[in-house]
C-alpha positions as CSV (number, residue, x, y, z in Angstrom):
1,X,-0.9,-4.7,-1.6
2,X,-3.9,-6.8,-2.4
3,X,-3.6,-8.9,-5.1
4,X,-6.0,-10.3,-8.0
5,X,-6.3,-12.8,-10.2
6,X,-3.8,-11.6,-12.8
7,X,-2.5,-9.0,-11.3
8,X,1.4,-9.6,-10.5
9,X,3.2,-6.3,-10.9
10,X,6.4,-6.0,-12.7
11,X,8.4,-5.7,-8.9
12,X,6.2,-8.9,-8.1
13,X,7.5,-11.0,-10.9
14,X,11.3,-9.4,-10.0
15,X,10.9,-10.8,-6.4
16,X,10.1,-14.5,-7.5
17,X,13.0,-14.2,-10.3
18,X,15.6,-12.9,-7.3
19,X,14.0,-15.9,-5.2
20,X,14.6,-18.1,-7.6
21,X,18.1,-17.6,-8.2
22,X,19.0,-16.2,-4.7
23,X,22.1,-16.7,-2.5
24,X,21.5,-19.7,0.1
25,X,24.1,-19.2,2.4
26,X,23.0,-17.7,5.4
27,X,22.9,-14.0,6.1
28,X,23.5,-13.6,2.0
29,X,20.1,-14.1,1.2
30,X,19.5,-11.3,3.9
31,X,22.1,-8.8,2.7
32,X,21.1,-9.4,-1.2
33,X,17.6,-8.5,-0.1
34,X,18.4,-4.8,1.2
35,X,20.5,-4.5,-1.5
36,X,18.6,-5.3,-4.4
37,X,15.3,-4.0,-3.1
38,X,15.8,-1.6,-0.3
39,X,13.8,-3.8,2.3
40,X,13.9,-5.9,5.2
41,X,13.8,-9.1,5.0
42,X,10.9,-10.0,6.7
43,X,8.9,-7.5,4.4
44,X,10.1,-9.8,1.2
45,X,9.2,-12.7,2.7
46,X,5.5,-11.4,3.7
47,X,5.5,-10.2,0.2
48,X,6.5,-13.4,-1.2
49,X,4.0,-15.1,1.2
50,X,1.2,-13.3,-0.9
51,X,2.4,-13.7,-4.6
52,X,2.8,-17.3,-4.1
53,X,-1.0,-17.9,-3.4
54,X,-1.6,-16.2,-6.6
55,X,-2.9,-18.5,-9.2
56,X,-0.2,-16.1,-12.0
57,X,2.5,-17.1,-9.9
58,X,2.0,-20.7,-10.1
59,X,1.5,-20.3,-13.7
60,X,4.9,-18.4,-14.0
61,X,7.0,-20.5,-12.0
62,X,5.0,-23.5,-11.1
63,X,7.8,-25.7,-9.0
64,X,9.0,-22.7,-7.3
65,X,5.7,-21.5,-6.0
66,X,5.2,-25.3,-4.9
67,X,8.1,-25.1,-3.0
68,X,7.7,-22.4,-1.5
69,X,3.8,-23.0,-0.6
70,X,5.0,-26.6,0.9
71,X,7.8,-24.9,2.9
72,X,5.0,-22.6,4.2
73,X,2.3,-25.1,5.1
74,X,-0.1,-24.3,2.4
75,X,-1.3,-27.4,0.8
76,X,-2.4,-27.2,-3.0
C-alpha cells in the first residue's frame, strides 16, 4: 500500500493502537501479531515502517511515531 497525506486506513490506525499497547516480552510481541492480525511479523513491522513517515500518524500519536522513527534511524 502506498500511502498519502491523510490517508491512514482504519487497519492502519489499529496497527499503531496494537503497537502502542503491545506485549514487550520477547516472542509475545511476535505471537500477539499472528494473532491479532493474521501476519508475520516482519510484514507488521514493514507496514509500521510506512505509517510512521506519514505526517497523520505523527499527528495521531506524536511520541510514539517519534520513537519509533528514532529507533529506525529516521531523523525528523
Amino acid at each position: 500500500m502506498f500511502y498519502s497525506l491523510g490517508m491512514l486506513s482504519a487497519d492502519d490506525l489499529t496497527l499503531l493502537q496494537f503497537e502502542a499497547s503491545a506485549p514487550r516480552a520477547p516472542g509475545a510481541k511476535e505471537e500477539a501479531i499472528r494473532a491479532t492480525f493474521g501476519i508475520s511479523p516482519v510484514r507488521y513491522y514493514q507496514r509500521l515502517n510506512l505509517i510512521i513517515d506519514t505526517p497523520e500518524a505523527m499527528k495521531i500519536h506524536p511520541t510514539l511515531v517519534s520513537r519509533l522513527r528514532r529507533r529506525a534511524g529516521k531523523i525528523d
